[in-house]
N, C-alpha and C positions, 0 to 999 in steps of 0.2 A: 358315547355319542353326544350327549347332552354338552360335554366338557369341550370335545368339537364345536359345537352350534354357538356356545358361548365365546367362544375365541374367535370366531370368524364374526360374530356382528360386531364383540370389541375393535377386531379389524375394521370391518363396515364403518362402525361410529367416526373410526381415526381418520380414517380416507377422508370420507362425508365432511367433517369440520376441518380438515384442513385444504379441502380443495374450497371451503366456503373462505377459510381466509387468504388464502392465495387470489383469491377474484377480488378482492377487497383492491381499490382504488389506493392511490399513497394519500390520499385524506383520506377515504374511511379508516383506514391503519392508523391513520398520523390517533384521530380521535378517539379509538377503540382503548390504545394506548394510555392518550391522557387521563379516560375512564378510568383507566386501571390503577392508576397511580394517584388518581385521587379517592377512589376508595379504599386502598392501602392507606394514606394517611388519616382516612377520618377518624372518627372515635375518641380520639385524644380526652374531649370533654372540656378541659380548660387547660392551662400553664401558665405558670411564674418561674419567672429568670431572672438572675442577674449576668449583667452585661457589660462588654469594655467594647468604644469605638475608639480606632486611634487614625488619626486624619493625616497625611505620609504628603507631602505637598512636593515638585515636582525638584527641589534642590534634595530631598531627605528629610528635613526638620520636620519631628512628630508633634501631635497634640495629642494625649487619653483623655477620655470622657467617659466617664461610670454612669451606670444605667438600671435599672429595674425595668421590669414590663411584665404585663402579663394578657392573656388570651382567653376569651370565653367562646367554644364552638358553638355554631347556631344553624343545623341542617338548615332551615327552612330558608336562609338564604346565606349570606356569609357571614365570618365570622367578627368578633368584636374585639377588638384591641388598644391596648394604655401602654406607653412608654416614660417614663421619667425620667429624667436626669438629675443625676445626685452631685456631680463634681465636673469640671472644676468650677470655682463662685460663679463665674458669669454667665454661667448656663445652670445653674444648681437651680432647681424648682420648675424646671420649662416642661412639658407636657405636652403629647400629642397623642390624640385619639381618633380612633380611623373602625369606622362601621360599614364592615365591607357589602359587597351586593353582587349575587352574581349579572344580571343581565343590566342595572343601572351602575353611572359613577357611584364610586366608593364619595363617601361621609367623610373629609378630615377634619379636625381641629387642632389648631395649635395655640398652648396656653401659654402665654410670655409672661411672667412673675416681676418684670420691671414695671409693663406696663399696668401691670393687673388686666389683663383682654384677653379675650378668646378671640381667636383668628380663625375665621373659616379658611380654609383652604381651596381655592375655585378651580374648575376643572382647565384652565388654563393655565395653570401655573403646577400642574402634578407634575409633569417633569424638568420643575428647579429644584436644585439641590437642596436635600434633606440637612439642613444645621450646617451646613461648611464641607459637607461630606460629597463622595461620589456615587452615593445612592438617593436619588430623585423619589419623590413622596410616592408616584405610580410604582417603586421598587417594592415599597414599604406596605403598599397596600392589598389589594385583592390579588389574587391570581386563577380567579374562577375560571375554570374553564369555558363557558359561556361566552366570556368576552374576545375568544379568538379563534382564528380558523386553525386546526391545524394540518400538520405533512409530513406523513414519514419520508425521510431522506435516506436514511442505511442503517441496518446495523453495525457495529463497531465495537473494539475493544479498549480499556485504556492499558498502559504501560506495563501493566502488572496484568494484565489477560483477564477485567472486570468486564461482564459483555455492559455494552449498553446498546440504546438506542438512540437514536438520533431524528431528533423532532425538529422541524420550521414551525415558529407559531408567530400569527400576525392579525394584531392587534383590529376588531372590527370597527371601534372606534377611534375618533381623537386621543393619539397618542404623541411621546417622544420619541417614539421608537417606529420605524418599517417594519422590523421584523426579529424575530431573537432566533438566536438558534439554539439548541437544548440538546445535551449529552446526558441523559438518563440512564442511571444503573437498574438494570434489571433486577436485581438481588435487593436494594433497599429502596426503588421505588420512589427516586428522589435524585436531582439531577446532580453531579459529578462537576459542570461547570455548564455556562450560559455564555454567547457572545452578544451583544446587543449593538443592534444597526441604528445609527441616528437617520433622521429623514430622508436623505441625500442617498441613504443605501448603503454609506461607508462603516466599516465597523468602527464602533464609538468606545466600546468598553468589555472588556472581560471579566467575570466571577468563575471564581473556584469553591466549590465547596467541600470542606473536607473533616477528617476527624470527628467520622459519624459514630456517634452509639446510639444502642437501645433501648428502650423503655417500653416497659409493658403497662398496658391498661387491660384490666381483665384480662382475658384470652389471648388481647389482642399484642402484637410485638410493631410497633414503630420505629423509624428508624429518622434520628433528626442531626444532620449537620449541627459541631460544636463551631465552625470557623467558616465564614464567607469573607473572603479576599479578593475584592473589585477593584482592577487596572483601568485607568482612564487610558487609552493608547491613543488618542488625539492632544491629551492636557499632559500626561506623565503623571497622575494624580493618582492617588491611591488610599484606598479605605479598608479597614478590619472589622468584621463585627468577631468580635469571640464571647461566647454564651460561658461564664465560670461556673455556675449551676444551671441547672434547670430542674422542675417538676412537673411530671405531667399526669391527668387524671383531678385536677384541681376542681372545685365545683364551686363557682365566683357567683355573685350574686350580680342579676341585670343591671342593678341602679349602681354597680361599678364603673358603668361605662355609659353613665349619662352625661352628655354636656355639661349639665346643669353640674355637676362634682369635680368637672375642672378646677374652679378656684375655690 
């Protein structure tokens, strides 16, 4: 009898919570979602990577650019981040540091080694391009969920029968973008590819991400894109990030990521 009563409120339960998300609105869904996927990512704690950008210009002709960066996670609002460039001379020494925020603009600085200066970067110009590339400083920086509305649109699969999700997310402030749209894998909690709408509404650009591995912090299992491959489909332009190592669980120290340590 007992092993009855037990089964039937596990019924109950199941019913109960899924007639509660089925009433859910395609934005309480859209939001519920991004929850979810940002508390799979958290924890991480810190990261260092080395990195290659290769700049694809719309005849073909490449440019590489070697890279280091690293991440310090900060619950209390967002996280903290340092990129360097190591190669080729004319960019060797250049630096940008970006203090993200969930509900305010994100913090940039850009450190130029020609001129010896630190360059604020204004909330007007986050989406000009990042060093020559086709990711804009607002790509580069926060992605708090905080700063936008979201909307579920469908579930989906990709070509290989990976389920995702499919998110609208749009920007509640000054941005470069109307609106992205978001292909999120259910399994690693981290989006698949992105299309982004320039102002007008028209799509502007495509990212792929792909050649995700694992890394564990404690308990925990992360899952991080080795490759983001961003199509400019209005310019023909085209950019790589590829991560050649990465570590994660790092424990940085705050005054790595002061202004003042730029030069």
């Amino acid at each position: 009898m007992s092993i009855k009563i037990t089964s039937f409120v596990f019924l109950l339960t199941f019913i109960v919570n899924f007639q509660a998300i089925a009433k859910d609105s395609p934005e309480q869904k859209g939001l519920k979602i991004a929850k979810i996927t940002r508390k799979a990512n958290e924890g991480f704690k810190g990261e260092e990577s080395s990195m290659e950008m290769v700049l694809i210009d719309a005849y073909k002709a490449k440019t590489v650019r070697q890279m280091k960066s690293k991440v310090r996670e900060d619950g209390s609002d967002g996280d903290r981040s340092l990129m360097v460039f190591l190669n080729p001379k004319d960019v060797k020494g250049t630096k940008m540091l970006t203090h993200s925020h969930k509900n305010d603009d994100d913090d940039q600085w850009l450190f130029l080694p020609s001129l010896r200066r630190v360059k604020r970067i204004s909330s007007r110009n986050k989406s000009s391009s990042f060093m020559g590339s086709e990711f804009s400083y607002e790509d580069l920086g926060s992605q708090e969920i905080e700063k936008y509305n979201y909307k579920w649109l469908k579930d989906s699969k990709t070509k290989k029968g990976e389920a995702l999700w499919v998110l609208q997310r749009i920007p509640k402030k000054k941005s470069g973008y109307s609106k992205m749209v978001m292909y999120v894998s259910k399994k690693k909690n981290n989006p698949v590819k992105i299309d982004y709408y320039d102002r007008k509404g028209e799509l502007l650009k495509s990212a792929v991400f792909s050649k995700y591995k694992v890394y564990k912090v404690g308990k925990k299992k992360l899952y991080r894109a080795s490759k983001i491959h961003m199509k400019n489909v209005q310019t023909k332009k085209q950019s790589i990030f590829t991560w050649k190592s990465r570590k994660l669980g790092i424990k940085h120290k705050s005054r790595d990521f002061d202004k003042r340590s730029l030069k």
